[in-house]
Every structure is written in C-alpha cells, then in structure tokens.
C-alpha positions in Angstrom: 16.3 -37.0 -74.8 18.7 -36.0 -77.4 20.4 -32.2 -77.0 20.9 -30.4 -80.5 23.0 -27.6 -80.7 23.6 -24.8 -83.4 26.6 -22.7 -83.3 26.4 -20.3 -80.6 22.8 -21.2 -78.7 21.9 -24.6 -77.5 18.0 -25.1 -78.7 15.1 -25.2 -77.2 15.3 -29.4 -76.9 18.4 -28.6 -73.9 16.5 -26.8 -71.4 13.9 -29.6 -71.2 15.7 -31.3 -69.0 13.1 -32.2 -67.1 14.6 -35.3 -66.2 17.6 -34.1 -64.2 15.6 -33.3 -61.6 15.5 -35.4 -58.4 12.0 -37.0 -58.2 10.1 -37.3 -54.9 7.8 -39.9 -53.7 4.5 -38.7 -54.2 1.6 -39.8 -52.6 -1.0 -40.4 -55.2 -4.6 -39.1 -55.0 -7.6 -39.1 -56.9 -8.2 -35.2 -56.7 -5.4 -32.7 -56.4 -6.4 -29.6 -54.5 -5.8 -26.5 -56.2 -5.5 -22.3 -54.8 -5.2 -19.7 -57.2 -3.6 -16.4 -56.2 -4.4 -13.3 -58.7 -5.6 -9.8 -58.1 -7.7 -10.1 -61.1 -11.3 -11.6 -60.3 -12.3 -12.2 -63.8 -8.6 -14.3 -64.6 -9.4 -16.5 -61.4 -13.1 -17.2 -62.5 -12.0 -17.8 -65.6 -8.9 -19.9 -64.6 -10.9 -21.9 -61.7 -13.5 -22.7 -64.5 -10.7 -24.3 -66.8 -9.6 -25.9 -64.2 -13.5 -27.6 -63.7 -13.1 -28.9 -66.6 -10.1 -30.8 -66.2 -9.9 -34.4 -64.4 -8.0 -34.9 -61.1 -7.9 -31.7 -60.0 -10.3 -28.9 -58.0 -9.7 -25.4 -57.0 -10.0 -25.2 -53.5 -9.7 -21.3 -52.8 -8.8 -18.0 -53.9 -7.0 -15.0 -52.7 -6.5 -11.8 -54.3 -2.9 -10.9 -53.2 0.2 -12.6 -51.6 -0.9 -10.8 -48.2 -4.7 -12.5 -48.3 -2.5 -15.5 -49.3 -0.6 -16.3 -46.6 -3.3 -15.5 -43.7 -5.1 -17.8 -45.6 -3.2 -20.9 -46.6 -2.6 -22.4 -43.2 -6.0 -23.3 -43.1 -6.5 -24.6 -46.7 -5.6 -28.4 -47.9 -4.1 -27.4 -50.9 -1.3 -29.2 -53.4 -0.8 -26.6 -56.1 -0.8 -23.0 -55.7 -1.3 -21.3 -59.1 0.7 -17.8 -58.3 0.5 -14.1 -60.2 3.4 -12.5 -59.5 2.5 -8.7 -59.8 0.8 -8.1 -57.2 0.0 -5.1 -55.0 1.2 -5.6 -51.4 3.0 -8.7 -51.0 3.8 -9.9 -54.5 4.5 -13.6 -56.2 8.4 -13.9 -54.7 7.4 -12.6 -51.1 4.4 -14.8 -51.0 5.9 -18.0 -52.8 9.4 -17.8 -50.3 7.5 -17.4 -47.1 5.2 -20.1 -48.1 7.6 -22.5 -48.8 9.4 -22.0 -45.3 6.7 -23.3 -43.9 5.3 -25.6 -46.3 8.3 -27.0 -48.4 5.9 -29.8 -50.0 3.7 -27.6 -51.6 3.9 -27.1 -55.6 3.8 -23.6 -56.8 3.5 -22.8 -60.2 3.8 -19.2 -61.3 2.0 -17.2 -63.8 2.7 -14.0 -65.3 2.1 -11.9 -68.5 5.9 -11.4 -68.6 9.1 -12.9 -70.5 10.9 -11.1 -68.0 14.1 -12.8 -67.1 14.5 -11.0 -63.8 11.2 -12.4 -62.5 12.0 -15.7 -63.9 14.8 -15.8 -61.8 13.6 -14.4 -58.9 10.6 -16.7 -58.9 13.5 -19.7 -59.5 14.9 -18.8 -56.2 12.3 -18.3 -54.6 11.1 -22.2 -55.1 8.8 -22.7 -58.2 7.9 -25.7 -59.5 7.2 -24.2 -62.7 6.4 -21.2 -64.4 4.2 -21.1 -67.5 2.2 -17.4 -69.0 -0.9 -16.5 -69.0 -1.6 -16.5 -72.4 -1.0 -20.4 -72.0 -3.9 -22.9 -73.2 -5.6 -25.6 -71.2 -3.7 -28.2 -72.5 -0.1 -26.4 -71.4 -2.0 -25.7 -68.0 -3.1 -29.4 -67.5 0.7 -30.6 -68.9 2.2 -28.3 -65.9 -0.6 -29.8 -63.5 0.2 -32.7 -64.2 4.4 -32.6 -64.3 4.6 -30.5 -60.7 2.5 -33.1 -59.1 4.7 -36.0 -59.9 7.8 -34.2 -58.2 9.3 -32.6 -61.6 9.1 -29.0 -62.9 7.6 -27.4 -65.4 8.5 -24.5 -67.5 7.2 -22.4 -70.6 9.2 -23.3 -73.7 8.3 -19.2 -75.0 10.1 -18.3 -71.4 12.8 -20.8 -71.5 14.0 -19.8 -75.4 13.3 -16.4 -74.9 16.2 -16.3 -72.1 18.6 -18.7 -74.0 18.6 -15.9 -76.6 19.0 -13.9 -74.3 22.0 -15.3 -72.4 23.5 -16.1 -75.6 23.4 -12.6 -77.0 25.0 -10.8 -73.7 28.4 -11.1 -74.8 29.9 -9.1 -71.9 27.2 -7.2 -70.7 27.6 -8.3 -67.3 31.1 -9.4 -66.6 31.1 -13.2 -65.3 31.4 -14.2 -61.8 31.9 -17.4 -62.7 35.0 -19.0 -62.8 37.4 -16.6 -61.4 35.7 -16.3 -58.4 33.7 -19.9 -58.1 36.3 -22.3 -57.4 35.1 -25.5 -58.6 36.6 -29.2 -58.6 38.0 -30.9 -61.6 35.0 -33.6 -60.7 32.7 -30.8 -59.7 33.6 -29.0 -63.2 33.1 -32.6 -64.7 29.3 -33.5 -63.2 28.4 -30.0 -63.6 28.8 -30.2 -67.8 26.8 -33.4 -67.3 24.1 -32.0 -65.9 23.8 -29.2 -68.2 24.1 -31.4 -70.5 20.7 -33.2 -69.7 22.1 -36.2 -67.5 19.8 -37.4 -65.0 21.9 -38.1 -61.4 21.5 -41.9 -62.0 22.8 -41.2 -65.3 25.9 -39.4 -64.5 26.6 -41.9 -61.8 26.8 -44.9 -64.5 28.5 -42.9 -66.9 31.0 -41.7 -64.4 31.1 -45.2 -62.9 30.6 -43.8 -59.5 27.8 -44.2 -56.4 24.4 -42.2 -56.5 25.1 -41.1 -53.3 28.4 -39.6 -54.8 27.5 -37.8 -57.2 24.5 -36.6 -54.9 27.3 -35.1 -52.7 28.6 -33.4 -55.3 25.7 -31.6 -56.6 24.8 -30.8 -53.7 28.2 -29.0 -53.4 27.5 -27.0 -56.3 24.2 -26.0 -54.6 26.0 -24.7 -52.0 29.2 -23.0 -54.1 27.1 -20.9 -56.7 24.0 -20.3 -54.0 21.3 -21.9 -55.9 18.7 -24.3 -54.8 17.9 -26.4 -57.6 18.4 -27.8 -60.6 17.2 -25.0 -62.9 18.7 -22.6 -61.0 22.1 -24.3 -61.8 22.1 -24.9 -65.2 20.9 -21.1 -65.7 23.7 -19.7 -63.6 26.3 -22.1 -65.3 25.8 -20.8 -68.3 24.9 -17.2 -67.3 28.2 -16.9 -65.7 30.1 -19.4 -67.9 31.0 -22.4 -66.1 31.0 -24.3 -68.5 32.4 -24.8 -72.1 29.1 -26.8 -73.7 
C-alpha cells in the first residue's frame, strides 16, 4: 500500500494500515456467531435483519445494555460482538474491557453515532477490533465482518480522517508528553517511524535486516513505554504526542 502525504496531514490512504497488524490463526467456520448489544430495539431488529441477509454469519443474541451483556455472554457461543457505546448503566468501554478479560478471543466491533475522538480512544483501549458508525451501509458492515474475523481491524475511514484533522489542527492545544518524557531508543525511535509509516513487522524486519522475533521485542517495548495495547493505539499516540517526525 502506498502512503501519500500533503503538507501538514498524512491522507486518509496512511491510517489504513491494516496490514501492520499482527495476524492470528483463525479457526475457520462456515457460520460466524454474531451478539448485538444496543439499547435501541428497533436498531437491533433492524441490524440483526441485515445481518440475515448476509452469508457466513448469524446473530445469535441480543442484549439491551453492557449490564444485560455481561450476565449474558458466558452462556452465549458468540465470535463478534457488535457494541453501542452509549448506553445507560454499564456502557460500550465498561462492557467491552471486562469482556475481554475474560474472553480475550472474542472480536468486538463498536458502533456509535459519534466522530467523537474521546470515545474512539477509549473504545481503542479498551480492545476493539474495529469501530465503524451507524449510519454505515451493509456493504461497510459485511467489509468489518469480514476483516475482524480474519485477525485484523477494522475502522471507519469518516472516523479515522475526521481525527487526522483533527490531530493535525491542535497545534499546541495539549502540550506533548511525548518525547520529553517517553524515553525511546535510537532503534525503538527507528521501528516506531516504520510502523507509522505502514510497515508490516515482517516488513520492518527485512528492511532493517534484523529477526522477526526482534523487532517483535521491540514493539512490544513500545507497548509497554507509551501504555498502549495495540497497533492503532500506537500510531495514534505517536503522532498525538509527536514521536515522530513523518
């Protein structure tokens, strides 16, 4: 995938990077089951109807809140949780973090009315697979269905360029806590532009002409020094806080 840059704001083509993500073996199955979480009855009809009408893939149950949820989901086969976010009770972030403690191979995919960078980030930390709005079509729905299940994420271009704008307008807003106080390695500082960049790990490793394993190590050191969890989360807080000159 080729990254295009204007002065100022990398476009939209950057932050599908997709591919930098670390893909999981998957088992594969014929049907992928399928719970919806909304407090609106007529959006989960209407969503579980969609969803029908798509191949591969069945809604298994519903629940009206994060709360109903989680007393719930222990006793449900499901893949993919489709998950509001504003919700009465336990929301979206509650419900998709303690989820994911106890079931870390399930795919969540958020959905929300909102651009809203604070819930994108929140919902990012909590564990997402992806995160697409409601006002999204069948054929985005199916194309996040169908990128979660094979291990990668998926998210909205609308959300994605609406906070690249975003982060590229807040001159000095919020003052970086990014370099000054994030002590990186020359070789940390040096996989870290690669991956923002758009370089899968096996990439970076032959272009660095160093082991998989290596350059594993190191992202997973940068995991650990800026506090995210994955890949998405890193790139975002790179260039939120400026560690690095792209």
């Amino acid at each position: 995938m080729k990254i295009l840059m204007l002065p100022g704001i990398l476009l939209l083509e950057f932050i599908y990077f997709l591919y930098t993500f670390d893909k999981i073996s998957i088992k594969v199955k014929d049907i992928y089951k399928i719970f919806i979480v909304d407090d609106h009855k007529i959006f989960r009809e209407g969503l579980a109807f969609m969803i029908s009408k798509m191949k591969g893939y069945e809604v298994v149950g519903e629940a009206s809140n994060g709360k109903a949820f989680l007393d719930i989901i222990d006793k449900i086969d499901a893949d993919i949780v489709l998950m509001d976010i504003s919700m009465p009770g336990i929301d979206g972030i509650e419900a998709t973090t303690r989820v994911l403690e106890k079931r870390p191979d399930l795919k969540i995919i958020a959905l929300t009315m909102f651009c809203d960078e604070e819930y994108y980030y929140k919902m990012i930390q909590a564990g997402v697979s992806g995160y697409i709005l409601k006002e999204s079509g069948k054929e985005e729905l199916a194309t996040a269905l169908d990128t979660v299940i094979t291990g990668e994420n998926y998210f909205s271009q609308k959300i994605l360029h609406n906070i690249l704008v975003n982060l590229n307008n807040s001159k000095s807003v919020n003052k970086p806590t990014g370099p000054q106080d994030i002590k990186l390695t020359k070789r940390e500082t040096e996989i870290l532009t690669l991956i923002c960049q758009g370089l899968s790990n096996a990439e970076i490793s032959d272009k660095l002409c160093l082991s998989l394993r290596t350059i594993e190590g190191h992202k997973s050191n940068l995991f650990s020094k800026t506090g995210v969890k994955n890949s998405v989360s890193l790139v975002m807080f790179s260039m939120k806080n400026k560690l690095v000159d792209l």
